[in-house]
C-alpha positions in Angstrom: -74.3 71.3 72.1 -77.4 68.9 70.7 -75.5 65.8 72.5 -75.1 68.1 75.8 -78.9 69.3 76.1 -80.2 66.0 75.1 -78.2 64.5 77.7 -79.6 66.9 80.2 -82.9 66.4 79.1 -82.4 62.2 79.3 -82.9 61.6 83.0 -86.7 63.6 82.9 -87.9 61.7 80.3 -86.9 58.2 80.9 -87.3 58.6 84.9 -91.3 57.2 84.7 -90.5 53.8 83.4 -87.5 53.5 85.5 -89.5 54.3 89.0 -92.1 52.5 88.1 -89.4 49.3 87.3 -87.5 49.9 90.3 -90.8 50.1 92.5 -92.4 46.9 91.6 -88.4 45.5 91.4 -88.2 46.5 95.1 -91.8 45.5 96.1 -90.7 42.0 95.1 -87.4 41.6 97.5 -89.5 43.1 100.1 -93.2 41.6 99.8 -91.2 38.4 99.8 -90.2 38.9 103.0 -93.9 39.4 104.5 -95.3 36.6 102.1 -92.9 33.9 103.8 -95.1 34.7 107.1 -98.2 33.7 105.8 -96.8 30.3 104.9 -95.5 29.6 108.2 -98.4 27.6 108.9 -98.3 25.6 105.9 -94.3 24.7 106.8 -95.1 24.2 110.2 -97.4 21.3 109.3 -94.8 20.2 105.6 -92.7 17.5 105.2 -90.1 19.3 106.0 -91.0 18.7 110.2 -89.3 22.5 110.9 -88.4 23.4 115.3 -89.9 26.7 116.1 -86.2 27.9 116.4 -86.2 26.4 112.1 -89.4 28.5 111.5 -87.9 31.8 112.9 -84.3 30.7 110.8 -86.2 30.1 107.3 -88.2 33.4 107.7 -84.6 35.5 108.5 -82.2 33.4 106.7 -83.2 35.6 103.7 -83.0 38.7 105.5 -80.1 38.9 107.4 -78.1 38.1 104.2 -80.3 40.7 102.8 -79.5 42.9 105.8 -75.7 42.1 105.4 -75.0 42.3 102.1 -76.9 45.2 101.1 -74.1 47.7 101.4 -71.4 45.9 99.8 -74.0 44.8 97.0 -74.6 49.5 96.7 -70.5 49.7 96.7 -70.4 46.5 94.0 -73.0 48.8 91.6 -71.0 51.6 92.2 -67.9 49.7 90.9 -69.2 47.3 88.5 -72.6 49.4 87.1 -75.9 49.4 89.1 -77.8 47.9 86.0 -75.6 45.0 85.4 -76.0 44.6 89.1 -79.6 45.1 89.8 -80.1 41.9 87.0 -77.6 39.6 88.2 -79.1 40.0 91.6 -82.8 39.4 90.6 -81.4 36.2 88.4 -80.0 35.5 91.9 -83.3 35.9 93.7 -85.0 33.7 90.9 -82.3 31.0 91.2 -82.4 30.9 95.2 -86.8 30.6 94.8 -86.4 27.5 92.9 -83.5 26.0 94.9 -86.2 26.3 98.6 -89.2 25.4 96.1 -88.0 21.9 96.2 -85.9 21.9 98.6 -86.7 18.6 100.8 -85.6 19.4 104.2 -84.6 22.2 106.5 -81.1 23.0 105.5 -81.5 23.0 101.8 -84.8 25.5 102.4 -82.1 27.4 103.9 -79.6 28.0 101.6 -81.8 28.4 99.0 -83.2 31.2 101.0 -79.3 32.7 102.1 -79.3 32.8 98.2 -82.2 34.6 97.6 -81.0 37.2 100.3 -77.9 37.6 98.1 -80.2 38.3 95.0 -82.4 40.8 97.4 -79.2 42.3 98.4 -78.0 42.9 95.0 -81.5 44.4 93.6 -82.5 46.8 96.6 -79.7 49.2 96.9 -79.1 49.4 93.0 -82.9 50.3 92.3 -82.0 53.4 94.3 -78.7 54.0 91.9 -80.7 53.3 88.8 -83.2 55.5 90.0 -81.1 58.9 91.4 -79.2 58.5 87.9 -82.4 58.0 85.9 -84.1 61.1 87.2 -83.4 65.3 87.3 -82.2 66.5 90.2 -85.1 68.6 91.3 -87.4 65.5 90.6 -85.5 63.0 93.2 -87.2 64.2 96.2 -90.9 63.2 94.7 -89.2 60.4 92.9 -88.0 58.8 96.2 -91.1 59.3 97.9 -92.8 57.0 95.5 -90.3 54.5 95.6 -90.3 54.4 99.9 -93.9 53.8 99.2 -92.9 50.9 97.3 -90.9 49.5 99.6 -93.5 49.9 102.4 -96.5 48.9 100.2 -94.3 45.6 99.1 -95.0 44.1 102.2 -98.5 44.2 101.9 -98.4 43.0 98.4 -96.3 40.6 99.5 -99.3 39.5 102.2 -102.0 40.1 99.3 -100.4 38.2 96.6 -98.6 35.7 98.8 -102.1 34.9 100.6 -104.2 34.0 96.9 -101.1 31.9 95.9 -101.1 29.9 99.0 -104.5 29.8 98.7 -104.7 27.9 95.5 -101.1 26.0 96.3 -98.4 24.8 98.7 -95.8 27.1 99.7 -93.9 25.5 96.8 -95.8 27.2 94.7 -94.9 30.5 96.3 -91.7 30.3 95.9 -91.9 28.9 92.2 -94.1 32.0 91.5 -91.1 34.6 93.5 -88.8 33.1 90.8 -91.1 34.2 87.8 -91.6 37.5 89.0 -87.7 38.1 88.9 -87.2 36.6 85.9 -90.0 39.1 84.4 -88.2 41.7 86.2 -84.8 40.9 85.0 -86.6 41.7 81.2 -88.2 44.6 82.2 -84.6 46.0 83.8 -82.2 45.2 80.8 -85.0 47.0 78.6 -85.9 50.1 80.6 -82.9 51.0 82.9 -79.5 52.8 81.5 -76.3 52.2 83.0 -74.4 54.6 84.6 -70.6 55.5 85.4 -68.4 53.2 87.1 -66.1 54.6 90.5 -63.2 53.0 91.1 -63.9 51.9 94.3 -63.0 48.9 96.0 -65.0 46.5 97.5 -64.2 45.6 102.2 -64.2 42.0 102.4 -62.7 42.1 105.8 -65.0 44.4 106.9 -68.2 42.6 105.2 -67.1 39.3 106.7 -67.2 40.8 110.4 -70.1 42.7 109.7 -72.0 39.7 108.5 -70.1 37.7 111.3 -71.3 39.7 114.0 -75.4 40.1 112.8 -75.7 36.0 112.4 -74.2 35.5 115.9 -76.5 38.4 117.5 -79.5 36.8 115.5 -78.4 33.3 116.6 -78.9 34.3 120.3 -82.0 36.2 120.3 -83.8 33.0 118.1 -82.2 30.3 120.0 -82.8 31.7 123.6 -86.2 30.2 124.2 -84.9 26.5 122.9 -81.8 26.2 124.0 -82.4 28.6 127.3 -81.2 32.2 128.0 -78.2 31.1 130.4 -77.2 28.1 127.9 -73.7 28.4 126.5 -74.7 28.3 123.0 -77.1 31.8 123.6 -73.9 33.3 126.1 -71.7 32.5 123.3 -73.2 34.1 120.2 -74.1 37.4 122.2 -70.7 37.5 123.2 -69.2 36.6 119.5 -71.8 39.0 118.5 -70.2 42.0 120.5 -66.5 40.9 120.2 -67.3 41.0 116.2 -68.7 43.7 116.8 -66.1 45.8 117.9 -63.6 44.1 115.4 -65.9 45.4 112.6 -65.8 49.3 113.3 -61.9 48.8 114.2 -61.5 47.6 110.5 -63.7 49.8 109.2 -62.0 52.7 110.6 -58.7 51.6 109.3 -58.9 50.3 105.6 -58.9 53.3 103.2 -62.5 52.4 101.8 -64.4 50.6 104.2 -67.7 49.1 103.3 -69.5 51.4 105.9 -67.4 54.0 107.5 -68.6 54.4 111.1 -67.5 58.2 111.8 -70.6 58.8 108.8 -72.9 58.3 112.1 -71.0 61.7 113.4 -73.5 63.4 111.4 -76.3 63.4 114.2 -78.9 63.5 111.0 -77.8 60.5 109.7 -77.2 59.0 112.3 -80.9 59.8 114.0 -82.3 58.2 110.6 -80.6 55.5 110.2 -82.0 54.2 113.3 -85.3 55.6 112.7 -85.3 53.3 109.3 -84.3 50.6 111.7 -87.0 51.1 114.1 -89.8 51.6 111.8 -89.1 48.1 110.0 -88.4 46.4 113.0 -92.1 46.7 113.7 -93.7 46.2 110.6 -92.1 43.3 109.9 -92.7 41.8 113.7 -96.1 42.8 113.4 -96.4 40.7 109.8 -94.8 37.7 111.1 -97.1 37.8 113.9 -99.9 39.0 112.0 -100.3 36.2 109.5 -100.3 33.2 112.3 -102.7 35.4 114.3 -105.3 36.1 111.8 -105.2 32.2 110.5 -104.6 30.8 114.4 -106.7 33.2 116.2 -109.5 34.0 114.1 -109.8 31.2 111.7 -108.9 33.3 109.0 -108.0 30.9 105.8 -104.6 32.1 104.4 -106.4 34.4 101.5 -108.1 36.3 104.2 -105.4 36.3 106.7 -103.6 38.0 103.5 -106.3 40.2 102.7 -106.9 41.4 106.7 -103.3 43.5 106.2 -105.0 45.4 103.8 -106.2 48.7 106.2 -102.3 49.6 106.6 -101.5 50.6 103.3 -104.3 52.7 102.6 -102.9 55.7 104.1 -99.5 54.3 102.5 -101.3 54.6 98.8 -103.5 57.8 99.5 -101.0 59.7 101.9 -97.5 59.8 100.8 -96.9 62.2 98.1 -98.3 64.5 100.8 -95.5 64.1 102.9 -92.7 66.1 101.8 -95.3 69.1 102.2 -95.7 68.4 105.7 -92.2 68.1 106.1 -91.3 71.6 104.7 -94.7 72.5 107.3 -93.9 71.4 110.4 -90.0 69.7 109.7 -88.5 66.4 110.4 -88.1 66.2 114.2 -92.0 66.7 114.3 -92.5 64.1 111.7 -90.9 61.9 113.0 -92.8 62.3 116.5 -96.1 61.4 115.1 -95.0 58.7 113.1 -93.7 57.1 116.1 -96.1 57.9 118.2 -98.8 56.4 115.8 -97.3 53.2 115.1 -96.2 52.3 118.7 -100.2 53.2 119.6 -101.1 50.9 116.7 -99.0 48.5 117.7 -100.3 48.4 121.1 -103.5 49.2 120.1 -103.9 45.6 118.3 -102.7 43.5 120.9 -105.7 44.3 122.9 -107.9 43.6 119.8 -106.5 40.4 118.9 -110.1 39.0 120.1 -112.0 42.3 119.2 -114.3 42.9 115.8 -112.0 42.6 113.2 -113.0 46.4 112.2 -111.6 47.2 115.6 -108.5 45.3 114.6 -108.0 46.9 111.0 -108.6 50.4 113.1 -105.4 49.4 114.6 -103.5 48.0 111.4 -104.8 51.9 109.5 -103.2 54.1 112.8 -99.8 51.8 111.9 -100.1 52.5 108.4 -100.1 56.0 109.1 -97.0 55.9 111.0 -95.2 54.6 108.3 -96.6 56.5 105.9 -94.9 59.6 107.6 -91.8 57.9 108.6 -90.8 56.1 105.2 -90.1 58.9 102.4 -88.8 61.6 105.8 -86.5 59.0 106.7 -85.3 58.1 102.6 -85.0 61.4 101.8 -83.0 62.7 104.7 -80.3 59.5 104.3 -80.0 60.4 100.5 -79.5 64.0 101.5 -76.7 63.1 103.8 -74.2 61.4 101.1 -73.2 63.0 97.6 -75.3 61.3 94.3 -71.9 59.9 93.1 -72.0 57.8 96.4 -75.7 56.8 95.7 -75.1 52.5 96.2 -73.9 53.4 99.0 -76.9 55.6 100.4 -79.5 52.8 98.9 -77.2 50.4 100.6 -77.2 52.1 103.8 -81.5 52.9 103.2 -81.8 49.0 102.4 -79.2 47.7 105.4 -81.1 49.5 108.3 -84.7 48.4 106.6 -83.4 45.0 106.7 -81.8 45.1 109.5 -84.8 46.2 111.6 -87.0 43.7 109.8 -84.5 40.8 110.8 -84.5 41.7 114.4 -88.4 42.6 114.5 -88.9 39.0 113.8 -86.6 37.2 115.6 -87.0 40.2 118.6 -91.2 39.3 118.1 -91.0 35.6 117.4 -89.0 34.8 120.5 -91.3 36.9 122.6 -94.1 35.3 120.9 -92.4 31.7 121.7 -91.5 32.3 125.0 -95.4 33.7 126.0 -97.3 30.4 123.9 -95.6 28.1 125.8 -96.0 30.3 129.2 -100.1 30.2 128.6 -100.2 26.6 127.4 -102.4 24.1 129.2 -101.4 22.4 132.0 -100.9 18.8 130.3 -98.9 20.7 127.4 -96.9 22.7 129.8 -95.3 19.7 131.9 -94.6 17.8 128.3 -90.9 17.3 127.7 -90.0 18.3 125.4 -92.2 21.6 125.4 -94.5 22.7 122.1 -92.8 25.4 120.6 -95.5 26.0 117.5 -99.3 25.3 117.2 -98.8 22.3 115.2 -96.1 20.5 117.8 -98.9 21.4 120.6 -102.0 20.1 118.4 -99.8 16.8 117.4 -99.8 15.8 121.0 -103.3 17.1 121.9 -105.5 17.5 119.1 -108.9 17.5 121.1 -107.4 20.9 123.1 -107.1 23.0 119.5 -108.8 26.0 122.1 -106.2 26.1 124.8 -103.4 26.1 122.2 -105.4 28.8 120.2 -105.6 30.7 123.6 -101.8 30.6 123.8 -100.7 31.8 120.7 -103.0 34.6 121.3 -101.5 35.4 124.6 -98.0 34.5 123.1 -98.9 37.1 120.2 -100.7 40.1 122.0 -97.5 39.9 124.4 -95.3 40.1 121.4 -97.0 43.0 120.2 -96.7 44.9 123.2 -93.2 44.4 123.2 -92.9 45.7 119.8 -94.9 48.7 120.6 -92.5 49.5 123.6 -89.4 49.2 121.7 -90.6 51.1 118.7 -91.8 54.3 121.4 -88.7 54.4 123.5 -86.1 54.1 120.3 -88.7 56.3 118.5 -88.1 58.7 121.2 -84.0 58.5 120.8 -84.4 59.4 117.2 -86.6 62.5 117.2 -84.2 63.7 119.9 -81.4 63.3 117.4 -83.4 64.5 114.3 -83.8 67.9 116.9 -80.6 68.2 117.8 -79.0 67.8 114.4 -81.9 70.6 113.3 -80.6 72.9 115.8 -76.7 72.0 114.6 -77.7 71.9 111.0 -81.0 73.1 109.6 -81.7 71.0 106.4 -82.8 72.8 103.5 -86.8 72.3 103.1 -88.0 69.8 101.0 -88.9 70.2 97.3 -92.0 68.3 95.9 
C-alpha cells in the first residue's frame, strides 16, 4: 500500500524540475532554429561562398529532418524509453553543432546540420513523454501550457542569445556554444527525468522513408524555383516526386499494422483542425524570423545584438499571457480562440511589412500584436492534440505537436525566403538587374556594386515587406480553414472544458 501511494504521489512532486528541464531542453532545439537566421549575414559574406538557394538549404536542412523525424523519434521513445531517448538525441544535437562549427564548405555545413535535426528530432517529442509521465493527471493541462510557451519563447531566446554570441564571435562560435548547451542538458536529463514503460511497438521504416522522401522533394521545389526557374525540370520534377511520394506515403501508412502516422487519425475533425493550425501558426513565426533578422541588420543597420534584441516585443505577451489561456478557453472555447489568434498574427504580420521603414516602436507594435496571436494559439492548439490520443500513446502526440511545428517552420522559410528572393531581385537596380548571372543575396549584389549599398538595401526591403504580406495572407486564409474545422468538430464533439 506505502509502495502504491508513493507511486501515486511521485509524478506531483518531481513534475517542477522535469518541466522546467524539458522547457529549456526544448527552447534549445527550437531557439536554434531562429538563431541560424541571425547569422545568415555572417555566412553570406564566410568562406564558405553559400548561393541564396545554399542559404535557404543550411537554415532548413535542420528542420526538415527535424520535421521528418519527429514522429518516428515519439514512436522510438515509446519503444525504447523516452529518457534514454531524449539524451541520445541531445548527444546528437551536440555532435551535429560541432560537426557545421568547422565545417569548411557547404555540404559538410549541411550534414552537420541534417545531424543536428536528427538530435532535435529525438529531444522534442520525448520532452513531451517525459513530461505527461512526470506529472498528475489533473496538472497536465497547466503543465503543457508552460511547456508550449517554451517552445514559442525558444525562438526568441534563440534570437536573444544567438544575437550576443554573434556579437562577440563568428557563427562558429554559435554553433560551438549550441553543442555546450546540449551537453549541459544531457546532465541535467539523466539527473532529473525518470524513465517510463516501454510499448512494444514497432518502428515504419517504409512509411518514414516516403514521408521524409516526399517533404525534401516538396521543399526542394519551393527553394530552388527562383534559381533554377519555376518551369525548369528540376522544380517540375521535385513537385511531382513530392506528390507521387506523397500519395505512396498514406497508401503505406494505411496498410502496415502500425504505421508511423496513421492518416484516418485526421478523421477526427479536432485533430485534424489543429494539426494544421500548429502548422500554420509556425509557418509564420519562423518566416517572419528568417526575414526578421536580415531586415533589422539590412534595413535598419541594426548590428546583430540589436537585430537579436528588436524580437524582443513578441514574447512579452508569450511570458505575461499564457497561463491565462486555458481560462479563456473554458470562457469563450477553442473555435473562438483560435479566431483571434489568427486574426492577430495575420494583422501583425501584415502590419510590419508596412513598417519595415517606420519608427522602430511602430515596428515592435507589430512584432507585440504577433506575439499575441501565438500566445493564444500555442497551449489551445497543445492541449487539444494531447487530448486527442490516449497518454500511453504520448511520443506519438509530442511527435505529431513537434512534426506540424516543424513542419510549418520548414515551409514558412523556404515559402518566405523564395518570396523574399524572387521580390530583391525584382526591385534591384537597373545595372544589377541585367547582370547575368542575377544577385540572389545582399552580399552577391554589394560584391559587384559596392558604391550602390542603398539600391540593394531598397530591394531587400521591398523583397522582405512582400514576403511578409505573403505570410500574412497564407496564415488568414488557412487560419480561416482551421477555425471552421475547430467549429465543426465542436458542434460533432463538444470537448470537455479545460482545467487550469
Amino acid at each position: 500500500m506505502t509502495s502504491t501511494l508513493e507511486a501515486t504521489r511521485r509524478p506531483a512532486r518531481r513534475s517542477g524540475p522535469v518541466l522546467a528541464c524539458v522547457s529549456v531542453c526544448t527552447a534549445l532545439v527550437v531557439g536554434f532554429v531562429a538563431a541560424i537566421n541571425l547569422a545568415v549575414p555572417q555566412l553570406a559574406a564566410s568562406s564558405l561562398r553559400p548561393t541564396s538557394s545554399n542559404l535557404l538549404w543550411i537554415v532548413d536542412a535542420y528542420v526538415v529532418v527535424f520535421a521528418c523525424l519527429v514522429i518516428p523519434a515519439g514512436a522510438a521513445g515509446d519503444k525504447y524509453g523516452r529518457k534514454g531517448v531524449l539524451m541520445a538525441g541531445l548527444g546528437t544535437v551536440a555532435f551535429g553543432a560541432v560537426v557545421s562549427a568547422v565545417a569548411p564548405n557547404v555540404p559538410i555545413m549541411l550534414i552537420g546540420r541534417a545531424v543536428t535535426g536528427l538530435g532535435a528530432a529525438c529531444v522534442l517529442p520525448n520532452c513531451v513523454g517525459v513530461l505527461l509521465h512526470a506529472t498528475a493527471p489533473e496538472r497536465r493541462p497547466h503543465a503543457l501550457a508552460v511547456w508550449a510557451a517554451a517552445s514559442g519563447v525558444g525562438g526568441v531566446v534563440g534570437n536573444v542569445g544567438g544575437g550576443a554570441v554573434l556579437s562577440t564571435g563568428s557563427w562558429r562560435t554559435l554553433f560551438l556554444s549550441v553543442a555546450l548547451i546540449a551537453v549541459c542538458c544531457l546532465a541535467w536529463t539523466a539527473r532529473t527525468a525518470p524513465r517510463s514503460a516501454r510499448s512494444e511497438r514497432t518502428l515504419d521504416l517504409p512509411g518514414t522513408l516516403l514521408f521524409v522522401a516526399a517533404v525534401v522533394a516538396l521543399l526542394t521545389g519551393i527553394i530552388e524555383g527562383p534559381e533554377q526557374g519555376w518551369g525548369s525540370t528540376v522544380v517540375l520534377t521535385a513537385f511531382a516526386c513530392g506528390v507521387l511520394l506523397g500519395l505512396c506515403w498514406v497508401q503505406v501508412e494505411l496498410r502496415v499494422p502500425r504505421p508511423m502516422l496513421d492518416p484516418r487519425l485526421f478523421r477526427s475533425p479536432a485533430l485534424g483542425a489543429a494539426a494544421l493550425g500548429m502548422t500554420v501558426t509556425f509557418f509564420g513565426n519562423f518566416g517572419l524570423f528568417y526575414v526578421n533578422a536580415s531586415l533589422l541588420q539590412y534595413g535598419r543597420g541594426f548590428s546583430v545584438l540589436e537585430a537579436g534584441l528588436g524580437i524582443i516585443p513578441l514574447t512579452v505577451p508569450l511570458l505575461l499571457g499564457t497561463r491565462h489561456v486555458p481560462g479563456l478557453i473554458r470562457r469563450i472555447g477553442t473555435p473562438a480562440t483560435l479566431a483571434a489568434a489568427f486574426a492577430l498574427t495575420g494583422a501583425g504580420l501584415l502590419g510590419l511589412s508596412y513598417a519595415s521603414t517606420m519608427a522602430y516602436p511602430v515596428y515592435a507594435a507589430g512584432l507585440f500584436v504577433i506575439g499575441l496571436g501565438i500566445m493564444l494559439a500555442a497551449p489551445c492548439l497543445t492541449a487539444q492534440i494531447a487530448s486527442a490520443l490516449p497518454v500511453e500513446r504520448a511520443g506519438i502526440a509530442g511527435g505529431l505537436q513537434s512534426a506540424t511545428r516543424e513542419l510549418g517552420s520548414a515551409l514558412g522559410v523556404a515559402v518566405v525566403g523564395t518570396v523574399l528572393t524572387a521580390g530583391f531581385t525584382h526591385h534591384l537596380p537597373a545595372d544589377l538587374g541585367r547582370h547575368v548571372p542575377v544577385p540572389r543575396t545582399v552580399q552577391e549584389a554589394l560584391t559587384l556594386s559596392p558604391a550602390d549599398r542603398t539600391g540593394v538595401t531598397e530591394a531587400f526591403v521591398h523583397g522582405a515587406d512582400t514576403a511578409l504580406r505573403v505570410a500574412a495572407l497564407v496564415v488568414l486564409l488557412a487560419g480561416a480553414l482551421v477555425v471552421a474545422g475547430s467549429r465543426r468538430a465542436h458542434r460533432a464533439a463538444p470537448v470537455p472544458p479545460v482545467s487550469r
